[in-house]
C-alpha positions as CSV (number, residue, x, y, z in Angstrom):
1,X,14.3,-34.1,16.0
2,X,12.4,-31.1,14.0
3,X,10.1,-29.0,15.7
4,X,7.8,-29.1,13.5
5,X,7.7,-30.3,10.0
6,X,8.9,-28.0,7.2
7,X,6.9,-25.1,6.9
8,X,7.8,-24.3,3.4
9,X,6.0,-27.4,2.1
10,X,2.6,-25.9,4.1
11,X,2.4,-22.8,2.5
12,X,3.8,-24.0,-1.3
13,X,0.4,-24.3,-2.8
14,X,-1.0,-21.3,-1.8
15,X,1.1,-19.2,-4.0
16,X,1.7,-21.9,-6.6
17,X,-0.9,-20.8,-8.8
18,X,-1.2,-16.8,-8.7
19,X,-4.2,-15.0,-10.4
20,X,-2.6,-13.6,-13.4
21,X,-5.8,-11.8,-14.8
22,X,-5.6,-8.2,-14.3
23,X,-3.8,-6.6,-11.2
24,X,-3.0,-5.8,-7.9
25,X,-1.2,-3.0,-5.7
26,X,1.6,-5.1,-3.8
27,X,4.6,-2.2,-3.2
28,X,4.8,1.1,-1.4
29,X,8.4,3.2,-2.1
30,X,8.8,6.4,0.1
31,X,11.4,8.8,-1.3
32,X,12.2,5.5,-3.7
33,X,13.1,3.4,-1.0
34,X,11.2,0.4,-1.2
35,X,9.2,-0.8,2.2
36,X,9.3,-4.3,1.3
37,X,6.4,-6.4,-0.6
38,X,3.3,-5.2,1.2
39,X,4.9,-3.8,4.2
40,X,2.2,-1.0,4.8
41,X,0.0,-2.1,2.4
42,X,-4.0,-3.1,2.5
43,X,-4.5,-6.2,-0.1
44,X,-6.4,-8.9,-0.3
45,X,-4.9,-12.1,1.4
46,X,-6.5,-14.5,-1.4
47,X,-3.7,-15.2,-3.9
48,X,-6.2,-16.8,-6.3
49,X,-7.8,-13.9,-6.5
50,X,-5.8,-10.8,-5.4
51,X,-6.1,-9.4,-8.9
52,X,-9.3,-9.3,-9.7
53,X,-11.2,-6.0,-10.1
54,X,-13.9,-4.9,-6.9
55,X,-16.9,-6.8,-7.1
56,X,-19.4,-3.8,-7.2
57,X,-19.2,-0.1,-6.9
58,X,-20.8,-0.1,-3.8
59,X,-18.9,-2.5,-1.8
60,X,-17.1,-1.6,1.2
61,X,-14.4,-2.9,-0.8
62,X,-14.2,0.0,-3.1
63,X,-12.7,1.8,0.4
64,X,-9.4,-0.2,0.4
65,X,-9.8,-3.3,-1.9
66,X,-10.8,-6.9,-0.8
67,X,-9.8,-7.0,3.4
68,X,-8.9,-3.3,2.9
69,X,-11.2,-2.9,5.9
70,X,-8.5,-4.8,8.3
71,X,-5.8,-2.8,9.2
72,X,-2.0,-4.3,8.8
73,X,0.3,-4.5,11.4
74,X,3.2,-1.7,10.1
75,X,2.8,2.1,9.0
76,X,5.3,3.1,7.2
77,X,6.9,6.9,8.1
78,X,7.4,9.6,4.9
79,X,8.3,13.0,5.6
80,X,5.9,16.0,4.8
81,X,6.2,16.7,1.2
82,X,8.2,13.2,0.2
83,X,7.4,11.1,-2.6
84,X,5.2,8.1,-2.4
85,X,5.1,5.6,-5.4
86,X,2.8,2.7,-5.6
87,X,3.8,-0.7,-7.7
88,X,1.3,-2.3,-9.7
89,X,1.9,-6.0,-10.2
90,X,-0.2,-8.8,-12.9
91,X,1.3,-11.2,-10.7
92,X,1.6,-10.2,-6.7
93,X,4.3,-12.2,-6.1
94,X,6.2,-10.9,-9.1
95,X,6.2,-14.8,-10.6
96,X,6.0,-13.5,-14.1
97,X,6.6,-9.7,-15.4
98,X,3.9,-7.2,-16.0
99,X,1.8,-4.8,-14.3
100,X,-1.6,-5.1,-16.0
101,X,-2.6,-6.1,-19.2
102,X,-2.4,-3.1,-22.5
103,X,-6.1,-4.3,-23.1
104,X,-7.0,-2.7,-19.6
105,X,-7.3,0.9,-20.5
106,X,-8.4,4.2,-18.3
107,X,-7.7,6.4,-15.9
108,X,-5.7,6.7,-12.5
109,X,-6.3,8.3,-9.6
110,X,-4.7,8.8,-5.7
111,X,-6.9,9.3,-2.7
112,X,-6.0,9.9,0.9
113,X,-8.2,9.9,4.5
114,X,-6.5,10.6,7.9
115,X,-7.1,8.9,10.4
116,X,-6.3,9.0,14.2
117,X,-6.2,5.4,14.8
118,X,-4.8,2.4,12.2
119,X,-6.8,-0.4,13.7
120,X,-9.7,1.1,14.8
121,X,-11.1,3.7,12.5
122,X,-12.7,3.0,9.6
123,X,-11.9,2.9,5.8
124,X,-14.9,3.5,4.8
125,X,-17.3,6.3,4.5
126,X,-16.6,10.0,4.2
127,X,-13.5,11.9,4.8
128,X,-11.5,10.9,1.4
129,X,-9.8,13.7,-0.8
130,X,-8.6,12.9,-4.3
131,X,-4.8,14.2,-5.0
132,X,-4.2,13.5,-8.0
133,X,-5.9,11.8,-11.5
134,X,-4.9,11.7,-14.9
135,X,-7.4,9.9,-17.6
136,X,-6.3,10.4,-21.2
137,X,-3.4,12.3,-22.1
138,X,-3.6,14.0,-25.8
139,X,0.0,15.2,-25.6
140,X,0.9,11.1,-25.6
141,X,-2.3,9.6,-26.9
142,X,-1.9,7.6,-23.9
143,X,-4.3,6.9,-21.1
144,X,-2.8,6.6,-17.7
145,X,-2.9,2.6,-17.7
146,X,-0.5,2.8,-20.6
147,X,1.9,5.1,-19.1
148,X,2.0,3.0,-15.7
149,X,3.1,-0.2,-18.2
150,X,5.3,2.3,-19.5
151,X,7.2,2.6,-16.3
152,X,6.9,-1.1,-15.4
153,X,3.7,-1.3,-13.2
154,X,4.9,2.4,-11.1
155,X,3.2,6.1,-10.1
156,X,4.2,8.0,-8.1
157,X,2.9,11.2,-6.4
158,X,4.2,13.6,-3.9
159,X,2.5,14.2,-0.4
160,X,1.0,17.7,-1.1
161,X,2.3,19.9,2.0
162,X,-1.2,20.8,3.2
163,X,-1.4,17.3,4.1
164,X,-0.9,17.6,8.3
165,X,0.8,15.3,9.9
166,X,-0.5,12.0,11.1
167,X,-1.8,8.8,10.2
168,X,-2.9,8.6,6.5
169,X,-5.0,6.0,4.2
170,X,-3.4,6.7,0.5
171,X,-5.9,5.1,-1.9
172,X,-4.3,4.4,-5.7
173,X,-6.7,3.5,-7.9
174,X,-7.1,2.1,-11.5
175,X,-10.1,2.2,-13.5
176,X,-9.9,-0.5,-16.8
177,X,-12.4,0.8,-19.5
178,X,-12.4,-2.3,-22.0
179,X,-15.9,-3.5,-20.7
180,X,-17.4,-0.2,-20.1
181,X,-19.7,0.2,-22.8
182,X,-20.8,-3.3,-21.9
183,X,-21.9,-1.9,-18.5
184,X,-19.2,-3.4,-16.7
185,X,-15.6,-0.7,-15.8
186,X,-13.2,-2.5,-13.5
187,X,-11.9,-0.4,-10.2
188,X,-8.6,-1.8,-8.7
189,X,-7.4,-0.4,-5.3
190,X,-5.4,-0.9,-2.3
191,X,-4.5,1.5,0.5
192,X,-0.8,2.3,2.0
193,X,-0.7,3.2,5.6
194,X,1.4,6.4,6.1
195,X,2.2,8.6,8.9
196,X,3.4,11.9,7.4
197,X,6.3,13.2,9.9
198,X,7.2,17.0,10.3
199,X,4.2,18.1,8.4
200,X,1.5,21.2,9.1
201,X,-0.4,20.6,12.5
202,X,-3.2,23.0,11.2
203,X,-6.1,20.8,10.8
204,X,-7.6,20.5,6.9
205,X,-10.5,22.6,6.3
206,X,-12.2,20.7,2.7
207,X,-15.1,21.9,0.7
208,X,-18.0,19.7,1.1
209,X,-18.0,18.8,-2.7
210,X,-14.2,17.9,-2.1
211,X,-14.5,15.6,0.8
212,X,-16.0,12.3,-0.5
213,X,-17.6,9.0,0.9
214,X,-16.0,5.9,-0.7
215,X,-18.5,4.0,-1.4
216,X,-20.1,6.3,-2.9
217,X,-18.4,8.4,-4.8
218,X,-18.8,7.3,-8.3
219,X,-22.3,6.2,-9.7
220,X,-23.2,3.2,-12.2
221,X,-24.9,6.0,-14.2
222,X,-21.3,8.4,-14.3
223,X,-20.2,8.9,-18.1
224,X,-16.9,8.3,-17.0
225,X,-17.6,4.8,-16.3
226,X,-19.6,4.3,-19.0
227,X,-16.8,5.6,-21.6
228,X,-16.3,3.6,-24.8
229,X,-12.6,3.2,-25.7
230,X,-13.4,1.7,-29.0
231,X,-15.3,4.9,-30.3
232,X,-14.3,7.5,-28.0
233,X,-15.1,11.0,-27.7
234,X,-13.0,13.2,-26.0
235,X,-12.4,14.6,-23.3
236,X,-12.6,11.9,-21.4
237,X,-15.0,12.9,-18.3
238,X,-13.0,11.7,-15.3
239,X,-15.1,10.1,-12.1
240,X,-15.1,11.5,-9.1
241,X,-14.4,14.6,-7.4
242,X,-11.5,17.1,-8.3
243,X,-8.6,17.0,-7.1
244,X,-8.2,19.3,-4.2
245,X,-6.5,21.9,-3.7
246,X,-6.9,24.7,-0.8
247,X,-8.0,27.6,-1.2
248,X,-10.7,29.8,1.1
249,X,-13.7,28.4,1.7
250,X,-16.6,28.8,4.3
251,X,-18.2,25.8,3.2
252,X,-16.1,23.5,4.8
253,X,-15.9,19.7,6.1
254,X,-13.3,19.3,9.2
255,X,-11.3,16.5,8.4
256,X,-8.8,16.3,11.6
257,X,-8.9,16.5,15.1
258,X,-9.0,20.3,15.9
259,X,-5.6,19.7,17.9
260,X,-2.5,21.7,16.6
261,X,-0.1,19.8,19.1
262,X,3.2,18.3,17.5
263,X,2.9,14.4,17.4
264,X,5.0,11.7,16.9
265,X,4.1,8.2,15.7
266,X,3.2,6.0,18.4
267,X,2.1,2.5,16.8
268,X,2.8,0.6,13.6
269,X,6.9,0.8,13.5
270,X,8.8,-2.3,12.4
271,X,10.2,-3.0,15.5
272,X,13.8,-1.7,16.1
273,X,15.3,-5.4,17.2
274,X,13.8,-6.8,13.9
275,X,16.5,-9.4,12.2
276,X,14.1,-9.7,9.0
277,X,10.8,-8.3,7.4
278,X,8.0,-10.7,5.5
279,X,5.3,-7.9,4.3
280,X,3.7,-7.2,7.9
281,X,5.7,-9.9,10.0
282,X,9.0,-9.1,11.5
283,X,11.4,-11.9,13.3
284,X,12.9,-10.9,16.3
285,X,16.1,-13.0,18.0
286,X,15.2,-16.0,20.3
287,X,16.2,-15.9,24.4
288,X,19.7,-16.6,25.2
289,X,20.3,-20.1,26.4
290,X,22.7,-22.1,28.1
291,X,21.3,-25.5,28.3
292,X,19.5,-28.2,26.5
293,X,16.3,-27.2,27.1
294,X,17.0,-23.7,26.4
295,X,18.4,-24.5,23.4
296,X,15.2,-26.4,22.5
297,X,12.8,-23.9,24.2
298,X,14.7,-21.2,21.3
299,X,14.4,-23.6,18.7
300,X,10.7,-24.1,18.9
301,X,9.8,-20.5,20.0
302,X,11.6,-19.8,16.1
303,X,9.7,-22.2,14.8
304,X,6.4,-20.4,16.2
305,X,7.5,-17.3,14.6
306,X,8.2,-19.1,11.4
307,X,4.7,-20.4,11.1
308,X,3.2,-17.1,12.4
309,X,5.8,-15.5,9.2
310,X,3.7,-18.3,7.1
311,X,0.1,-17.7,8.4
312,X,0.4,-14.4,7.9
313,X,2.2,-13.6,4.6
314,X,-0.2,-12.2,1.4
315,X,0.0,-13.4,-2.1
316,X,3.2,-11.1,-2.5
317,X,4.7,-13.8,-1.0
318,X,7.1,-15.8,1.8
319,X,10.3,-15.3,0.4
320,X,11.7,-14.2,3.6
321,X,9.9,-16.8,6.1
322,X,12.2,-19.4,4.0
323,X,14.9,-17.3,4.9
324,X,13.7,-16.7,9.2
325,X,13.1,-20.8,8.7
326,X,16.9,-21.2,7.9
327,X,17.5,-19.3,10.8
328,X,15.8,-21.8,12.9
329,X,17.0,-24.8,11.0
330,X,20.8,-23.5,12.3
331,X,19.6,-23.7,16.1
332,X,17.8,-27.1,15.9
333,X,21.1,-28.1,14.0
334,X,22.8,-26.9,17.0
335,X,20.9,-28.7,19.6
336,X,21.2,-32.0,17.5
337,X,25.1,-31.4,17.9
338,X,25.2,-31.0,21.8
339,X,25.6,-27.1,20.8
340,X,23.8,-25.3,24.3
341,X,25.5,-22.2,24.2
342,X,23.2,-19.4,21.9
343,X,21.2,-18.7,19.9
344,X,23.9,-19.0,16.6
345,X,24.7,-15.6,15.0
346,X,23.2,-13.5,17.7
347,X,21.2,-10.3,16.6
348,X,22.4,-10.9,13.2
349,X,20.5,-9.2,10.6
350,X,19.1,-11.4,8.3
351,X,19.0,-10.7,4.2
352,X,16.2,-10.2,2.7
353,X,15.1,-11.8,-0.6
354,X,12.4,-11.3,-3.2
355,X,11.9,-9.5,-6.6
356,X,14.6,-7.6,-8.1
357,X,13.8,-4.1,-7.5
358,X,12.9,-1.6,-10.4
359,X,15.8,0.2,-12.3
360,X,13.8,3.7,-12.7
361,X,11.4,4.8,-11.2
362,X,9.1,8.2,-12.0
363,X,9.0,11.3,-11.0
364,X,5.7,12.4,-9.2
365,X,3.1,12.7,-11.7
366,X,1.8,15.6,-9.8
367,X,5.2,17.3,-9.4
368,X,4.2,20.3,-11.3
369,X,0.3,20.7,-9.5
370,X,2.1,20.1,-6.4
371,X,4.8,23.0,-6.2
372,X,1.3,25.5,-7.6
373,X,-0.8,24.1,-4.7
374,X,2.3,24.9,-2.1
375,X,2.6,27.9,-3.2
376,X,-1.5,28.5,-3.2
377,X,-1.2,27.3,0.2
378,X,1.3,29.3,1.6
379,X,-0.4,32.4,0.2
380,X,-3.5,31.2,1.3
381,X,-2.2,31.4,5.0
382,X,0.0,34.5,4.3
383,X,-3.8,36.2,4.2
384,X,-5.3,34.4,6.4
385,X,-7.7,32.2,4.8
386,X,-6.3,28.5,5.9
């Protein structure tokens, strides 16, 4: 007898028919390791419509994209200074190729907001910096769209050392133009949970022009959203702030706490018994057993986690919640045999499945800005003025 009825069969249709209209952040790589589909990452859970741009520029969801404001279970770990790459998909669940469509052109941009607690603080509001932006590049005659289909749906930036350690929102956002002189430019964003390890514990002093509220920080009225690609006159006026960079300033907005203690990260690790990952679930191995109703008790407590692996899994996918269910269809195979001794394959690591991962993947598109801004920075401190 089953447990519960196949779980695959439950969950079919919600990813059966993806939105294949424009695009979605699904991926965050750390020093181009993968984290796994949407391991870390804010997106919106609706699979019909995951890829659709943000509704209006002054929704909350401008912060962190459509349930950006709900915080996911796993922050991933990246050293001070390491590389962070975002993966753009047409498709979350990587069903069909493509990042976002060559119609959709305009500019790209990273943001990032510390925060000292995952779950609790807010997304929204003030306390974002931009990093990094790139709008149309003459060199090319590419706009930053094209160059992210270019390198199959990836950018990448480093963490700027300035950054201190800590929990950290990064924000990557697209901006399609091909409606904007119809009143009408398309912002796409997610946000990647990060806790920089090993980094300054100075606390970041911004300029107050620097430090921006999201909403808020672009306006219906902003040339750069109004831009006409058809008939364009350059340069293209980017939105937004700057991209910041320190430097002395006595007009200043404190971004951290004012402590300058060491931490460490305390919440959002994939724990270390894990067997397998889905996005922001992670299976752990059942109780032993030595009986019948042990062996029954494990088979249904891994059939709980299986459906929680379901419920829970974003339009990226539930490649590996197939694979966890396999896991429990070996123990209920057992108990069916008279086999009361487990569970099977104890502790066992489990292999992951999903989309191939990319073959190349770029170098920081801020890898030249970034080495002058750590070398501002450190002669910034050398005098005394950070």
């Amino acid at each position: 007898m089953k447990n519960s009825p196949s779980l695959i069969m439950a969950t079919a249709t919600a990813f059966a028919s993806m939105a294949n209209a424009h695009t979605a952040f699904t991926t965050l790589f750390i020093n181009d390791v993968s984290q796994g589909d949407a391991t870390c990452v804010r997106m919106s859970m609706d699979a019909q419509t995951c890829t659709y741009p943000i509704a209006s520029i002054n929704s909350d969801d401008m912060a962190c994209g459509v349930d950006g404001g709900q915080s996911v279970a796993f922050t991933c770990p990246a050293p001070a200074g390491g590389k962070l790459t975002f993966e753009w998909r047409a498709w979350a669940d990587a069903e069909q190729p493509g990042s976002i469509d060559i119609s959709h052109k305009g500019p790209c941009a990273v943001y990032a907001k510390q925060v000292q607690n995952m779950a609790s603080d807010s997304a929204t509001g003030p306390g974002w910096i931009k990093l990094w932006d790139e709008g149309y590049d003459d060199a090319s005659g590419k706009w930053c769209t094209e160059k992210l289909i270019d390198n199959n749906g990836l950018m990448s930036i480093d963490i700027p050392q300035f950054l201190p350690q800590g929990y950290w929102l990064f924000r990557p956002e697209l901006l399609a133009l091909h409606n904007a002189d119809k009143g009408d430019p398309q912002f796409y964003t997610g946000c990647a949970q990060v806790y920089i390890q090993g980094g300054t514990t100075t606390p970041l002093d911004v300029p107050a022009g620097s430090s921006v509220s999201i909403p808020g920080y672009v306006q219906a009225s902003d040339p750069g959203l109004n831009f006409n690609i058809y008939s364009p006159k350059f340069p293209y006026p980017m939105p937004g702030p700057k991209p910041y960079s320190p430097a002395g300033s006595t007009n200043t907005a404190k971004l951290t706490s004012t402590s300058s203690k060491a931490q460490t990260q305390s919440e959002g690790m994939v724990p270390s018994d894990a067997l397998i990952k889905n996005a922001n679930w992670a299976g752990v191995e059942v109780s032993d057993y030595s009986t019948e109703a042990g062996c029954w008790d494990a088979s249904s407590a891994c059939f709980a986690q299986a459906k929680t692996c379901y419920g829970s899994a974003p339009p990226t996918g539930n490649t590996n919640c197939h694979v966890w269910e396999d896991k429990c269809d070996g123990i209920e195979a057992a108990c069916n045999a008279g086999n009361f001794n487990g569970p099977p394959n104890k502790g066992q690591k489990l292999q992951s499945e999903g989309p191939a991962l990319p073959s190349a993947i770029p170098q920081a598109a801020n890898v030249g800005s970034s080495r002058k801004l750590r070398a501002r920075h450190a002669l910034a401190i050398a005098l005394g003025l950070s």
